[in-house]
C-alpha positions, 0 to 999 in steps of 0.5 A: 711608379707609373711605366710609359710607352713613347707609342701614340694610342691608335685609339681615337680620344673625345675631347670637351670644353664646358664653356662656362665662366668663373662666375657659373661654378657651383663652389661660387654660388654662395659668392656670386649671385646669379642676378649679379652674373652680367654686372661681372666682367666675363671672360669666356669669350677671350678664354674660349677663343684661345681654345679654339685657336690652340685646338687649330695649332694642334688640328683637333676637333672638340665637342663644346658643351655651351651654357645657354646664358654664354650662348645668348651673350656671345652668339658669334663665338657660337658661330665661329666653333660651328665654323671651326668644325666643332660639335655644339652640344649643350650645358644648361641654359645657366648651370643650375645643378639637376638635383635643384630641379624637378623633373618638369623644371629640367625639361623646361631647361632642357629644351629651352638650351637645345632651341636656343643653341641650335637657332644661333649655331644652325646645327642640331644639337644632340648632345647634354653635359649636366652642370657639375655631373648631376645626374646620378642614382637620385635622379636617373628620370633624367636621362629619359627626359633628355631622350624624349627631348632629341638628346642622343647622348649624355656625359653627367654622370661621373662613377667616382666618389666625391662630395659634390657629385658623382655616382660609383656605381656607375660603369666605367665606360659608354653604355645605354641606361635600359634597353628600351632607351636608345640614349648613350651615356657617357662618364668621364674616364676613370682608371681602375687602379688599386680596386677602384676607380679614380678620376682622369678625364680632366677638370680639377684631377688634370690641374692638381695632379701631375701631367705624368699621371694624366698621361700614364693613366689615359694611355692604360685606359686606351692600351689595356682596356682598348677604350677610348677616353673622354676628357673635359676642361673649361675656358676659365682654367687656362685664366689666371688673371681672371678675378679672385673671390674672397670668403671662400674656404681654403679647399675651394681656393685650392680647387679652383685656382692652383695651377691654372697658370700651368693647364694651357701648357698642360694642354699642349702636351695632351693634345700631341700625345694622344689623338683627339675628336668630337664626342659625337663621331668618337662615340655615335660613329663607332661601335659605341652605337651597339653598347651594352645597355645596363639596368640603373639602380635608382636610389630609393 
């Protein structure tokens, strides 16, 4: 159904990890409370080393969106990704979605993760991934936020139709929200397939569908529309020891823990079929810089 080359994709690739825990994913917050997070055993320090080690086998560098509630845990493991070679960028101080904040709430946030990482990791950080990909045509005000806040660019916002997120409006590829905002916004890769787009850039897609439509579906992106990908995962899904939560509905379950015995290897092949860098030298370092800016049309 899907034709492949054997050719490598000259084009180079970002690859992201969302360092956040079982116990930060939005599905859980009616499960876990948040004041119940350090009572909880955590293992994304172990699950986040094991990434770093398998990106060394594979001589790639990555971009690290770190959760400041991680970061203020586990300041070595900040440290060894900075000394990896890998681009700190932040996440959030604890995962709590922007379409929970106001306006003045998520600047507070903001600024309080880009100090935190930047103090621990002694590099500037530039770069911001909302939690769940909550910036969307509600709350584009964001994006200026992060602006004003020394953010260069931002990957929240994902042009796909979901019940949790997303905003399909959106392009598909790089762009600057106006053209008096120099931020460049980044979506996770779509593939447009069948008059729409439908999602390929990790997460959830890559561990429940099967490798060969990841694969298929980033190099049609790289050949046909000469663009490069970007692609996320998290620590917590190369685990599947990690503790399993009772009470949640079976879609949850489903999307949460199947396969996750299988992403390490899926990894593995991702890695060497395609060529992968940080999103900061990808997208900042290239002609990304000149990007179209697009008028977004907030939600009224």
């Amino acid at each position: 159904m899907f034709p492949m080359t054997d050719a490598r994709p000259a084009i180079v690739n970002a690859m992201s990890v969302d360092v956040e825990d079982y116990l930060h994913v939005s599905a859980f917050e009616r499960h876990i409370r948040r004041e119940d997070w350090d009572s909880l055993p955590c293992r994304v320090e172990q699950n986040t080393d094991r990434i770093l080690a398998l990106f060394d086998e594979h001589g790639v560098k990555a971009t690290f969106f770190m959760l400041g509630w991680v970061a203020e845990r586990y300041p070595a493991l900040v440290r060894r990704i900075v000394a990896g070679g890998h681009e700190l960028a932040s996440h959030g101080y604890s995962h709590v979605r922007v379409t929970q904040q106001t306006p003045e709430e998520f600047r507070v946030d903001v600024i309080r993760n880009k100090q935190l990482l930047e103090d621990i990791g002694g590099q500037p950080v530039i770069g911001y991934r909302a939690a769940s990909y909550s910036i969307g045509a509600k709350n584009l005000w964001a994006l200026q936020v992060l602006e004003e806040t020394g953010h260069h660019y931002s990957s929240s916002i994902y042009p796909i139709r979901h019940d949790l997120y997303g905003m399909p409006s959106a392009p598909r590829f790089a762009f600057r929200p106006h053209e008096k905002q120099g931020l460049l916004e980044i979506p996770v890769t779509t593939v447009w397939l069948f008059n729409r787009k439908l999602p390929c850039g990790g997460g959830g897609y890559f561990r429940l569908l099967p490798y060969s439509w990841s694969r298929w579906a980033l190099k049609r992106v790289n050949q046909r529309d000469g663009e490069a990908c970007i692609f996320y995962f998290h620590p917590w899904e190369i685990d599947p020891e990690q503790p399993r939560q009772t009470g949640i509905n079976f879609k949850t379950r489903i999307r949460h823990y199947l396969n996750l015995a299988r992403t390490e290897g899926r990894l593995r092949r991702l890695l060497s079929d395609f060529s992968w860098d940080r999103v900061d030298r990808v997208f900042l370092e290239s002609g990304y810089a000149n990007a179209t800016a697009v008028g977004l049309r907030a939600a009224q």
